[in-house]
C-alpha positions in Angstrom: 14.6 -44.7 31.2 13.5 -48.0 29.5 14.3 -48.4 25.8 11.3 -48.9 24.2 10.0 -51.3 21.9 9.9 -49.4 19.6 9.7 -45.6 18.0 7.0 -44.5 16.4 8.1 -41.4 14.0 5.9 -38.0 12.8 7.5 -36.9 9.2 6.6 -33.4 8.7 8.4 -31.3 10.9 9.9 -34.1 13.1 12.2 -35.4 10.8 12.0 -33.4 7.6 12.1 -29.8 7.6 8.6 -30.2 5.6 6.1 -27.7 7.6 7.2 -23.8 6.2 6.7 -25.6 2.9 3.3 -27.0 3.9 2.5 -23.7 5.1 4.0 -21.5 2.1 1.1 -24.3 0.2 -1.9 -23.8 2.0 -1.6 -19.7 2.0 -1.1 -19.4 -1.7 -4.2 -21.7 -1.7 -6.0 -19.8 0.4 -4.9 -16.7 -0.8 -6.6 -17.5 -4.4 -10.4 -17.5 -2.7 -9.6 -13.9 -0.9 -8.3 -15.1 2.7 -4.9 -14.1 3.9 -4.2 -17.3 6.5 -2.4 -16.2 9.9 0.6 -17.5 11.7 -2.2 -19.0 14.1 -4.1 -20.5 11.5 -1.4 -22.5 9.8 -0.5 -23.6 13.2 -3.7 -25.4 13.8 -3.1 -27.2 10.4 0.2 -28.6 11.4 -0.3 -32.5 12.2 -3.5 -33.0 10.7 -4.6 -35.1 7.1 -5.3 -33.0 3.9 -8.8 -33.7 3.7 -9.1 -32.0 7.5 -6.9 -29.3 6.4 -9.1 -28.2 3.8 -12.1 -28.1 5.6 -10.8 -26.2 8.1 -9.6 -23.8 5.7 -12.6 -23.9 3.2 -14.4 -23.1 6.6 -12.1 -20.0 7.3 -12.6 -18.6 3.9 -16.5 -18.6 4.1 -15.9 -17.0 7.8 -14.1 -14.5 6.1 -17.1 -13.6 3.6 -16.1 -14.9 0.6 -17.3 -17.2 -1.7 -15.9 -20.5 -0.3 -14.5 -23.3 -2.6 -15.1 -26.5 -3.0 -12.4 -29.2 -1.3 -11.7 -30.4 -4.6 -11.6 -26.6 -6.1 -9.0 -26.0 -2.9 -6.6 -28.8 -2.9 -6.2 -28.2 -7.1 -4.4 -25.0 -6.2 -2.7 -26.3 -3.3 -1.5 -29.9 -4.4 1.0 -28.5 -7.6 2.6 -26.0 -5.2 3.0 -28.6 -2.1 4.0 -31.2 -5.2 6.7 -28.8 -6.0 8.1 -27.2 -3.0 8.6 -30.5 -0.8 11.2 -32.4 -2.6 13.3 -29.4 -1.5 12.9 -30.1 2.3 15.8 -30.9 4.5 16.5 -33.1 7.1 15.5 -31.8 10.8 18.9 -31.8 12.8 20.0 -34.8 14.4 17.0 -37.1 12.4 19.1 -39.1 10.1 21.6 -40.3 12.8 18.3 -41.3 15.3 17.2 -43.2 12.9 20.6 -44.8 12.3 21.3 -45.2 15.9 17.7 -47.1 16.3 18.6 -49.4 13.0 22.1 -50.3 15.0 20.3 -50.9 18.4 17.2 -53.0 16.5 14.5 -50.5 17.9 12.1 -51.3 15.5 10.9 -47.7 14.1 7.5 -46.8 12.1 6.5 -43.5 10.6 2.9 -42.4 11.6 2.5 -39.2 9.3 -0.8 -37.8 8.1 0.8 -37.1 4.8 -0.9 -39.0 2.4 1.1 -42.3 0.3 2.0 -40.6 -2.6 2.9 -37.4 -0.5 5.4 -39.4 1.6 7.0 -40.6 -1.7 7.8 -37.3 -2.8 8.9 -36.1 0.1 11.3 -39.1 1.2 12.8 -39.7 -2.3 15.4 -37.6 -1.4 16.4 -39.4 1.8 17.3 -42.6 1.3 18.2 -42.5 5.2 14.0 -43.3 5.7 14.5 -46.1 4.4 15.7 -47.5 7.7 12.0 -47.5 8.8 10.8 -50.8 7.7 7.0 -49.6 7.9 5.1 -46.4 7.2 1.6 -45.3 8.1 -0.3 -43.0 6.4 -2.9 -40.7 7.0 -4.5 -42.4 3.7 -4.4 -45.6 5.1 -7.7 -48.1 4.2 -7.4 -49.6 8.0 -6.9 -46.5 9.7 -9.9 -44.9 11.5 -10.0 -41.3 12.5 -6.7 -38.6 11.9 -4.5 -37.1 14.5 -5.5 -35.9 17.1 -7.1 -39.9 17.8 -4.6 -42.1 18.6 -5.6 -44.6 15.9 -2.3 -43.9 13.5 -0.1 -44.4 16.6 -2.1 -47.9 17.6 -2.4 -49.0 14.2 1.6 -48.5 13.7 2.2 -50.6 17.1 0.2 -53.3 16.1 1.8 -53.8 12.7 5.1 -53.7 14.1 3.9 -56.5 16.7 3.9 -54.4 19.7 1.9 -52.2 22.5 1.5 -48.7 21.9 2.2 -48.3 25.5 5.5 -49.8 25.4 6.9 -47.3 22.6 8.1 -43.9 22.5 6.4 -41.4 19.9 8.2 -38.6 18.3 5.9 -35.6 17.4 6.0 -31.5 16.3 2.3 -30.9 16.7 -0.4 -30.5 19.4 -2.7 -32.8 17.4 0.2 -35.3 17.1 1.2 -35.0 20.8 -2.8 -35.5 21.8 -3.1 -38.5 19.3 0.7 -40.2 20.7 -0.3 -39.5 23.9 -3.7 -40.7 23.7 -2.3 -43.9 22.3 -0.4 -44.8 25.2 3.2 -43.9 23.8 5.7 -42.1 26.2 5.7 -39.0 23.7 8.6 -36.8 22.8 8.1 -33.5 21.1 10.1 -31.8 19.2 9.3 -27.8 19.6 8.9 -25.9 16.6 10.9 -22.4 16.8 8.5 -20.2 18.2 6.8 -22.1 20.2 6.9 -22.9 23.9 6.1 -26.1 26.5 2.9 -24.9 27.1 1.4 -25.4 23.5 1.8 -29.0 24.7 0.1 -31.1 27.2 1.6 -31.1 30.3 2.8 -35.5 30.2 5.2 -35.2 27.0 9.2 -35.1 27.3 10.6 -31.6 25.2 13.4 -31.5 23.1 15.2 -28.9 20.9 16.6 -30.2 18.9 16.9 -34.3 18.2 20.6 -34.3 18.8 19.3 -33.9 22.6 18.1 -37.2 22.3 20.1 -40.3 23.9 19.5 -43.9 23.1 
């Protein structure tokens, strides 16, 4: 296989054991306008930006019969209990030393998260190892165009970093981030979550278990 020119990195789940947290977020939000969010649910918010998430939830609640909330009314509750569970996440096996390894081969390496800027900051502070990758794209990003699961983060990163999209590989957790990396043109890892099989995922992308599986 190729080395590529370059890797294009998902945060939550991929490299920072971020998503129970997300989740543990979103169902105490929820759980404040009368809805009880299911294992499925919080699945299909994995990957996605905040302002998607909340729709989709906002939607769920008013599904459910109850009085639905505004997105503002939502992401009040949500944001101080994301805000103070995430600094708390851990490293995703094997991500710091894939990151090193690409800093000592100069794969040039860009995160492509739909975590807003000042989300990444909090959740990065405590990993100085990120700051190997010399650029981050966010989901809150003036230039970018629609959220995962279009490939505009995925392009967007490429082009910054002076490359094709189809000439890189794409790490991802989620089926919207696999669909968006894949979309792009990117020869697309995934990372499966525990739980969850190969055929959550489109048929294309490369599965791993764990990072440490992964050889540059």
């Amino acid at each position: 296989m190729n080395s590529p020119a370059a890797c294009l990195f998902d945060l939550d789940g991929l490299l920072l054991d971020t998503e129970p947290l997300h989740g543990q977020a979103w169902r105490q939000a929820a759980r404040e306008f009368g809805l009880e969010l299911s294992d499925q649910q919080l699945l299909k918010l994995r990957g996605r930006r905040r302002p998607d998430n909340a729709s989709r939830v906002i939607a769920w609640i008013a599904a459910a019969g109850h009085q639905p909330p505004s997105a503002e009314q939502l992401l009040a509750v949500r944001q101080p209990i994301a805000r103070a569970l995430l600094p708390g996440a851990r490293a995703m096996p094997g991500a710091p030393e894939l990151v090193r390894r690409c800093r000592e081969l100069a794969i040039p390496m860009a995160l492509a998260t739909s975590s807003s800027h000042d989300s990444v900051g909090i959740k990065c502070a405590p990993h100085p190892w990120l700051e190997l990758i010399e650029l981050i794209v966010c989901g809150d990003d003036p230039e970018l165009g629609e959220g995962k699961p279009a490939p505009d983060i995925f392009v967007l990163a490429a082009r910054r970093l002076g490359v094709a999209a189809s000439d890189c590989w794409a790490f991802e957790d989620s089926r919207a981030g696999a669909e968006a990396a894949l979309a792009s043109g990117a020869l697309v890892h995934v990372l499966l979550p525990e739980g969850l099989g190969r055929d959550h995922y489109p048929q294309q992308v490369l599965c791993l278990h764990s990072l440490t599986e992964l050889e540059l």
